[in-house]
N, C-alpha and C positions, 0 to 999 in steps of 0.2 A: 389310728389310720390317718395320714396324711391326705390334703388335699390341695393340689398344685393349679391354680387357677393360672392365666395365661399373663399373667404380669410375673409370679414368680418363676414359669418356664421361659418366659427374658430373663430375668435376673441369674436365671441357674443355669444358662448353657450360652454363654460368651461364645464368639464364634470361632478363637483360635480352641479352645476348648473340647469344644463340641466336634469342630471336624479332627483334631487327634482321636478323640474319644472314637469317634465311627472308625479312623485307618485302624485303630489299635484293635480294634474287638476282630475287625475284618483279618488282619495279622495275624493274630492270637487264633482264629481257628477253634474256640472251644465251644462256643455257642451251638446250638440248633434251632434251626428255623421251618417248618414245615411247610408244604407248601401251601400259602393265600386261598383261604374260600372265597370266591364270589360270584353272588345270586342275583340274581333279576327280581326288582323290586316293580309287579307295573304298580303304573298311577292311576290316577281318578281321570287326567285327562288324556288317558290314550295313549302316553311317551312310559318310558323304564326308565328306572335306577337302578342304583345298584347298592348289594351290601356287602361289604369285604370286613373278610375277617384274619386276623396276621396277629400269629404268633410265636414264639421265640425265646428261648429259658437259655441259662448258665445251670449246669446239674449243680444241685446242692448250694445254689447262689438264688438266683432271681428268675422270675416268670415274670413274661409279660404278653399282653395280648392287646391288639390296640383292634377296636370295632370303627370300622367308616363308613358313613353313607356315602354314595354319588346322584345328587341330581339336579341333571342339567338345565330340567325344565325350572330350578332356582336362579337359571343366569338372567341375569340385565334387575332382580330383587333384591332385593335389604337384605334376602336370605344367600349364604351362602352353598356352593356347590358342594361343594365336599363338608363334610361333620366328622367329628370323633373325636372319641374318650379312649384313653388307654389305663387298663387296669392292669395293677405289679401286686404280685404275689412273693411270698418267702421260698424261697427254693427248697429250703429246709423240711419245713410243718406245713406250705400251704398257704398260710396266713394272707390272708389278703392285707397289704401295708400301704398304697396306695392309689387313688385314682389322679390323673393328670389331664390337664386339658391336650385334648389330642389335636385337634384344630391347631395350634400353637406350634406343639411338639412339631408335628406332621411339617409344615412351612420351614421349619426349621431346620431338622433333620434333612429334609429335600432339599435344601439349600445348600446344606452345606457338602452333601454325599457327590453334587454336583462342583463344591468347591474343590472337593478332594481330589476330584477325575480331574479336574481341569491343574490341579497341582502337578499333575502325569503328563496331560496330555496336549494342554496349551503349548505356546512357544513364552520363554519366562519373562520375554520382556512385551508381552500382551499389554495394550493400554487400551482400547479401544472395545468397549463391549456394547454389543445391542441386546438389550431383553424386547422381547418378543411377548406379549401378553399385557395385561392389566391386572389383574387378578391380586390375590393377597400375597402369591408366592413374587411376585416381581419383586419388589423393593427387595423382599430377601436373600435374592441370587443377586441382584447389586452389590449390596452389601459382602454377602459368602465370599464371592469373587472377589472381591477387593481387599479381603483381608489374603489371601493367598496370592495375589498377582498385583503389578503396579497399577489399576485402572485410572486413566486421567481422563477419559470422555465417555458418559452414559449415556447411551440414545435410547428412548422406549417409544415401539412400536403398538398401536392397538386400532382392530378396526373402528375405537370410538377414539375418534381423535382429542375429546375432552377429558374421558377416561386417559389416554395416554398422556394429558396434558396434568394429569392431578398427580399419576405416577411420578413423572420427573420432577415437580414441583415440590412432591414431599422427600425425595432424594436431594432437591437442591436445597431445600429448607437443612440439611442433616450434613452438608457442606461439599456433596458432590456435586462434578459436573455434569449437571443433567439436562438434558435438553427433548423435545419430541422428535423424531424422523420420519418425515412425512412424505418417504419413499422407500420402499422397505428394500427394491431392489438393489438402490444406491447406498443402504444403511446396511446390507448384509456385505456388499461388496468390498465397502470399506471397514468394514466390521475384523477386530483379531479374534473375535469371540464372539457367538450368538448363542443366546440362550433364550428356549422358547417353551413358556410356562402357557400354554391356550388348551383348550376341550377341543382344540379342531378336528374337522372331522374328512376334512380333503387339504391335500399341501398347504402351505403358505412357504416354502424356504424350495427355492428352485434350486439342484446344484449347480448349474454355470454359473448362480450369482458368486458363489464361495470362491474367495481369492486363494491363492496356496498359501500356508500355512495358518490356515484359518482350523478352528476348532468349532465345530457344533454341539451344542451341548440340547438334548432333545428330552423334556421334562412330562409335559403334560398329559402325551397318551400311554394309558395305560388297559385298554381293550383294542380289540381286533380293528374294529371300526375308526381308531382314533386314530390323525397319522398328520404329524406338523413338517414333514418333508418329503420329497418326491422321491422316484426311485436314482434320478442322474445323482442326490446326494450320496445313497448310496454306496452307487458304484465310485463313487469318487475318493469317498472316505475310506476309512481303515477305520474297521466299528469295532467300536467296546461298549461293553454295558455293566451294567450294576451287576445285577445276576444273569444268566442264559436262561433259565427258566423262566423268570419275571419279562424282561425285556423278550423276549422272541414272541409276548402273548399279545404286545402291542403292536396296532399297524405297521407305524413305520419299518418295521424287521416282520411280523408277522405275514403282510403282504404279498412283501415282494418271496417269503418263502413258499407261502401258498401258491407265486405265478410261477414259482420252479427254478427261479433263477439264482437264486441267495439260500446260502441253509446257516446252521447253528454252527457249523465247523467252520464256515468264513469269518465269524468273530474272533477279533485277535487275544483280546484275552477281557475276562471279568475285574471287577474292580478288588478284588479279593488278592488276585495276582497280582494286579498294580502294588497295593497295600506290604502286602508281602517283598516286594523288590526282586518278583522273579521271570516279572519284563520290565523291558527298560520304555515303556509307554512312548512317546514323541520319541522320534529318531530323527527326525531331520526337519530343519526349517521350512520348507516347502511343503511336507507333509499333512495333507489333509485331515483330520481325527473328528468322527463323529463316535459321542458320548448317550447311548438311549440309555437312560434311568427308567424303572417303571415300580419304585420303590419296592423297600423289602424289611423284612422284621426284626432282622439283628440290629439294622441301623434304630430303627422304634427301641428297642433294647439300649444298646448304647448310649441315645439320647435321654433317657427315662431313666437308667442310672446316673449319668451325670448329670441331671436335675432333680432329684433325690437325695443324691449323696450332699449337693450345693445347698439346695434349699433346707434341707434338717440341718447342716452344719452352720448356716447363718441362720436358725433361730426361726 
């Protein structure tokens, strides 16, 4: 039985790699994924977590099931928000063959699922990207994006301005141009690209700031409650998401379907479609496109084969 600690899930999923690996499986159509458990974990001090659980097999290939904690009351500690282990089984007998640092996987896989939509739905000569957050997944939507698009300037937003200060700093260490933006209205407005990785839980991304042909790329809420944009983004944009199932359970699309005005049939198409080549995602320069991700299992799958098959082949 193998075990993938989170230096060999860098070593084993490069990111041109990785985000093929997600379009290809999403293409391909043979996986199943069922749909996401998640429980309410209370705490000792009064607030919930949560426990999700995502699973996702190839018949007669591979199973995998990645387990996540959520909790919130770990922000501003040493401890992280989110946790998890993904364990891979044999498609064949069962066998269990692998456990993986899911932590790692997770950042990664989110990164790059978010590379891939923006491969659709960006405008291709995107230089200009604002990440929104601090957190572990920033640096890595830096990165995702930049291997897919030309980025020459990175702004990072956070309401700790030190925290956003150590972000770009470890990006410009790695030989991007990073800087803080210490205006998030004027960093979105000039922004070709904004990608927003936070636990928030009321707007931060107003739509009048979005210039036209701007892309939002919307990462971090994944429940009802969670919601990194307003409803003017909304209506502005031309929504695509990861899944319709996943992404409708989160605020930002959840919401506004709950206030009656948005449903599941105004999404223009899933990233599945995308992958496939049976929209043509970005139609025009001017065009708006918001991107809600609220992750899903096949991509856990994908990732987790292609750091298995990397890390047993190099030994």
């Amino acid at each position: 039985m193998e075990f993938l600690d989170a230096g060999r899930v860098v070593d084993a999923t490069p990111w041109g790699e990785l985000i093929d690996a997600i379009g290809a499986e999403l293409a391909a159509g043979n996986s199943v994924a069922p749909q996401r458990h998640v429980h309410d974990v209370p705490m000792v001090d009064g607030s919930t977590g949560a426990l999700l659980l995502m699973p996702a097999w190839t018949a007669g290939e591979l199973i995998a099931t990645k387990v996540v904690t959520f909790f919130p009351s770990n922000a501003g500690t040493v401890v992280p928000t989110v946790n998890a282990a993904v364990l891979l089984f044999d498609g064949r007998d069962g066998r269990h063959v692998a456990t993986i640092d899911g932590d790692e996987l997770t950042a990664r896989r989110t990164a790059a699922i978010s590379a891939l939509a923006s491969r659709h739905l960006a405008r291709p000569d995107s230089s200009r990207l604002l990440v929104v957050g601090t957190g572990s997944l920033a640096p890595n939507v830096a990165r995702a994006h930049s291997h897919v698009l030309p980025i020459s300037t990175i702004e990072v937003w956070g309401r700790s301005a030190d925290k956003a200060a150590a972000v770009a700093e470890r990006l410009a260490s790695e030989g991007f141009d990073a800087r803080v933006a210490t205006d998030l209205s004027q960093a979105v407005a000039q922004a070709d690209l904004i990608s927003c990785v936070t636990a928030a839980t009321s707007p931060l991304i107003n739509g009048d700031w979005l210039a036209p042909g701007a892309h939002l790329d919307l990462i971090g809420g994944f429940q009802h409650e969670m919601r990194e944009s307003d409803d003017r983004a909304v209506e502005r944009a031309d929504v695509f998401v990861d899944t319709v199932s996943g992404a409708t359970l989160a605020g930002d699309l959840s919401q506004p379907i709950a206030d009656g005005w948005f449903s599941a049939d105004d999404i223009v198409a899933d990233l599945a479609t995308l992958a496939r080549g049976d929209h043509a995602g970005r139609t025009s320069n001017d065009q708006i496109t918001l991107f809600k991700s609220a992750g899903f299992a096949v991509a856990d799958l994908a990732a987790a084969r292609l750091a298995l098959r990397n890390a047993t082949s190099a030994g």
